[in-house]
C-alpha positions in Angstrom: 0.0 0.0 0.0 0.8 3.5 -0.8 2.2 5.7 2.4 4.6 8.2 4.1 6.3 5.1 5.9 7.2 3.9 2.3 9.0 7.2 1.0 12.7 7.1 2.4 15.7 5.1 1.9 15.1 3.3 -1.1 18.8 2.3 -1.6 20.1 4.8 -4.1 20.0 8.6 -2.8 19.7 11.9 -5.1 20.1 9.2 -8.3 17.4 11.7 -10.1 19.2 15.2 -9.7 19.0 15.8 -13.3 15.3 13.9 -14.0 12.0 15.7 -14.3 8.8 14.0 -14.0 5.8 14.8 -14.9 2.5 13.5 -11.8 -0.8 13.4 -13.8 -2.5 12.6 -11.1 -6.2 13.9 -10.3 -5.9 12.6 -6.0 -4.2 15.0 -4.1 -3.1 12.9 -1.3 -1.8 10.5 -4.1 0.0 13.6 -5.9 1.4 14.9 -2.9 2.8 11.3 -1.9 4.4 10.5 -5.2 5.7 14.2 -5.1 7.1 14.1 -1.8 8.7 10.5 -2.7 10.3 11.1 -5.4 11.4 14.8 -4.2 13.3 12.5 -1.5 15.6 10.8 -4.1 16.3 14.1 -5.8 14.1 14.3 -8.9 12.9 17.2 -10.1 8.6 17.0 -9.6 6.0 18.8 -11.8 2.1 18.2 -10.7 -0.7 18.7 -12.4 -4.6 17.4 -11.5 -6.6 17.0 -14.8 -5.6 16.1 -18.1 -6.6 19.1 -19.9 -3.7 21.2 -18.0 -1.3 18.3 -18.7 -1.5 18.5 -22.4 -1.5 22.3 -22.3 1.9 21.9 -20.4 3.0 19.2 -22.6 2.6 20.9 -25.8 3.9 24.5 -24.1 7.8 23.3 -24.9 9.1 22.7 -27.8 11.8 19.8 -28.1 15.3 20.7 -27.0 18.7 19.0 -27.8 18.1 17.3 -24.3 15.1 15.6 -25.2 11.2 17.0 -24.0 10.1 19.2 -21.2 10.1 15.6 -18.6 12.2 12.6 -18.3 9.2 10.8 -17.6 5.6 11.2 -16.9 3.4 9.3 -14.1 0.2 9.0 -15.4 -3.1 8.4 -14.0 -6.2 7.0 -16.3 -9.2 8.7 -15.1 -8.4 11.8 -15.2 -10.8 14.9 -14.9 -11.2 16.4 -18.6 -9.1 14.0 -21.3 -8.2 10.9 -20.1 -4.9 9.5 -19.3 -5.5 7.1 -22.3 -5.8 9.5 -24.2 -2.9 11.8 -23.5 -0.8 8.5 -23.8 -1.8 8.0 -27.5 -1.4 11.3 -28.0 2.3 11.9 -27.3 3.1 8.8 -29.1 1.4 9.8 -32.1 3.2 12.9 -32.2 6.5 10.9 -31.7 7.0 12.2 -28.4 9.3 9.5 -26.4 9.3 10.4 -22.7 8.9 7.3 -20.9 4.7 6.7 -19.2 4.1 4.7 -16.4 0.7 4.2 -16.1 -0.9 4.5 -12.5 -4.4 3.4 -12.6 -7.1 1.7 -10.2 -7.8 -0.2 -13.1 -6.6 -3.5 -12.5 -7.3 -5.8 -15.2 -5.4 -7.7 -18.0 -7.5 -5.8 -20.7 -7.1 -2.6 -19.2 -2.8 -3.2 -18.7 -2.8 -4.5 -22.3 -4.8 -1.6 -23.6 -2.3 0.6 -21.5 0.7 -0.6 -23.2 -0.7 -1.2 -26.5 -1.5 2.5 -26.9 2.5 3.2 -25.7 3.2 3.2 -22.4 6.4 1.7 -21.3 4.8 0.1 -17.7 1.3 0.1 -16.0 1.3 0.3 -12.0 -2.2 -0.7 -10.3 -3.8 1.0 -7.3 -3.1 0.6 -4.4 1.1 0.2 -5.0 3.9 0.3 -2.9 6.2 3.4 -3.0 9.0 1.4 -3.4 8.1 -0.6 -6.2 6.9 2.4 -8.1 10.5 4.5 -7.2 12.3 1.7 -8.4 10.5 1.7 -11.4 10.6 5.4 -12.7 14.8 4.6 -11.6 14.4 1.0 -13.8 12.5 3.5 -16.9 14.7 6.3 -16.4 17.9 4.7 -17.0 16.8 2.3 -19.8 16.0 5.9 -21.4 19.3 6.7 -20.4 21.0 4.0 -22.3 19.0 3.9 -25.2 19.9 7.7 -26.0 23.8 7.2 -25.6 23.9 4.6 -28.0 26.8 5.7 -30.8 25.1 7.8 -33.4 24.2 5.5 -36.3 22.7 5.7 -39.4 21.0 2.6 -41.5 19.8 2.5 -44.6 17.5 0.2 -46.4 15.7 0.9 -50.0 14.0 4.0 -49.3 14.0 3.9 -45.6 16.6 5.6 -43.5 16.6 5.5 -39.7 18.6 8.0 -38.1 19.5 6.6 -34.1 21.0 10.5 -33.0 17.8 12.6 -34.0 15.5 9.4 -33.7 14.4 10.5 -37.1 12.6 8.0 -39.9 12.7 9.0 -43.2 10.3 7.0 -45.5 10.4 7.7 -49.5 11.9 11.3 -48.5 9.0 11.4 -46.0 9.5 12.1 -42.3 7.2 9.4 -40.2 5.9 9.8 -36.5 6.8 6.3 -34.5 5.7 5.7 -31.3 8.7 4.4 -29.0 8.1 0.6 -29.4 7.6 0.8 -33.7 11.0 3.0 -33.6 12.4 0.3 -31.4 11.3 -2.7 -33.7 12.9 -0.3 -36.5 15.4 -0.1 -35.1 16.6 -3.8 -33.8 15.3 -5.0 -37.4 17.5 -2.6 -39.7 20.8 -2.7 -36.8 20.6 -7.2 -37.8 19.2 -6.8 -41.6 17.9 -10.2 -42.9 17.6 -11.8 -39.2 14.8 -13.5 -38.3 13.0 -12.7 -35.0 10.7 -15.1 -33.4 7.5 -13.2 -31.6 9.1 -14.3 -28.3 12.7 -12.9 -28.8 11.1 -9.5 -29.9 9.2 -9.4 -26.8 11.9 -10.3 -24.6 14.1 -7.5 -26.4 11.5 -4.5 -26.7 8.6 -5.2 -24.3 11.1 -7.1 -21.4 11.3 -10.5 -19.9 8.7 -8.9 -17.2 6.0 -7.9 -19.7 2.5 -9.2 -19.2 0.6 -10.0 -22.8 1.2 -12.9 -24.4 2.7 -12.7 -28.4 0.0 -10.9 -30.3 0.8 -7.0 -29.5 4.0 -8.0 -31.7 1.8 -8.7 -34.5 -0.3 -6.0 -33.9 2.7 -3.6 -33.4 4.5 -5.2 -36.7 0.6 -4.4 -38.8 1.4 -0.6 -37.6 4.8 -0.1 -38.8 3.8 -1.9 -42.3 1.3 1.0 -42.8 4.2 3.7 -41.7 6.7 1.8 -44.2 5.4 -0.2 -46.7 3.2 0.8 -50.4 1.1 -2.1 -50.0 0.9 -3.2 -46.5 -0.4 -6.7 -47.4 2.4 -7.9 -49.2 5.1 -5.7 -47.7 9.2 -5.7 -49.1 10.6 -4.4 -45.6 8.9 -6.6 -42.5 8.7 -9.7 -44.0 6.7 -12.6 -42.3 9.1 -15.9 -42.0 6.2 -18.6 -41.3 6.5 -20.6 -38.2 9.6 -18.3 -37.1 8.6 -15.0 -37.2 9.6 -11.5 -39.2 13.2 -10.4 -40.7 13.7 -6.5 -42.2 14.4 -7.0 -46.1 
């Protein structure tokens, strides 16, 4: 359970001096507890109650050479105003890649799934313990972390170019908005052209051995990057189907 006796000494002090994140979170004694938590282990804390004001404050900065105006955004479904569903689909259809954990007294396998099918990168049911949830902004924020201080590289396939610095996908001359886990399926598949991944390894590799779903979200995820990339989706030249074995990039 959630609670003041949770919020000190989590192992690792002031790790977060240079994160922001971003409480959408509608409960003030819940906003006030997450912000005093993570205060604690020296992130930097922004709070706002309804999701209106969040995507107002969202779309307020403009992206910086450091990224977006968070590190990462806590984010609560029912939200007064536009949902926290919503906002989530939002920012990933504009390409934006701060990391979400979801925070929701919604409980169910449907309503995680739909959670991370629209682009969050984890889903935290109510009530949670403090320490779980610090240790997993920590777990998000360094993963983000790593993934931005990969050597620049550039790959080039047909008339697809993927460039791993700006993050930037060029299709046909045309640049295309991916959300975090299509630009991360991009990516592994044009960084090992002509491998062949099974559903299983590219769960383990983009969603993590801890990921709750079972092997269809990579289909569904694959269907959505064939209509970002490929002239006729149905018999696509880039993310090829390998029967009983899974997909391969050219």
């Amino acid at each position: 359970m959630y609670g003041h006796e949770f919020t000190k000494d989590f192992g690792i002090a002031n790790i977060g001096q240079t994160s922001c994140i971003l409480i959408v979170e509608d409960e003030e004694i819940i906003q006030e507890m997450l912000a005093v938590a993570l205060q604690e282990q020296g992130y930097k804390v922004v709070t706002i109650a309804d999701g209106q004001s969040a995507v107002e404050y969202l779309e307020s900065f403009e992206q910086d050479t450091e990224g977006f105006c968070c590190d990462l955004i806590i984010l609560d479904l029912m939200l007064p105003g536009i949902s926290g569903l919503d906002i989530c689909h939002l920012l990933r259809y504009q390409g934006n890649p701060v990391p979400i954990l979801i925070l929701s007294a919604r409980s169910s396998e449907v309503e995680r799934i739909l959670g991370l099918e629209v682009g969050a990168d984890d889903y935290m049911s109510k009530p949670f313990s403090m320490r779980e949830l610090v240790a997993r902004c920590r777990a998000l924020l360094r993963r983000q972390r790593i993934s931005t201080s990969h050597q620049t590289a550039i790959f080039k396939f047909k008339e697809v170019i993927l460039n791993t610095q700006e993050r930037c996908v060029l299709v046909r001359g045309q640049q295309v908005n991916l959300s975090p886990k299509e630009y991360r399926l991009l990516e592994l598949f044009m960084s090992s052209s002509q491998r062949v991944w099974s559903r299983e390894q590219l769960l383990d590799t983009i969603w993590g051995l801890d990921y709750v779903g079972d092997s269809k979200t990579v289909d569904v995820h694959i269907r959505w990057l064939r209509e970002k990339l490929e002239l006729d989706p149905s018999n696509p030249e880039y993310l090829v189907t390998i029967r009983g074995f899974g997909y391969r990039f050219g």
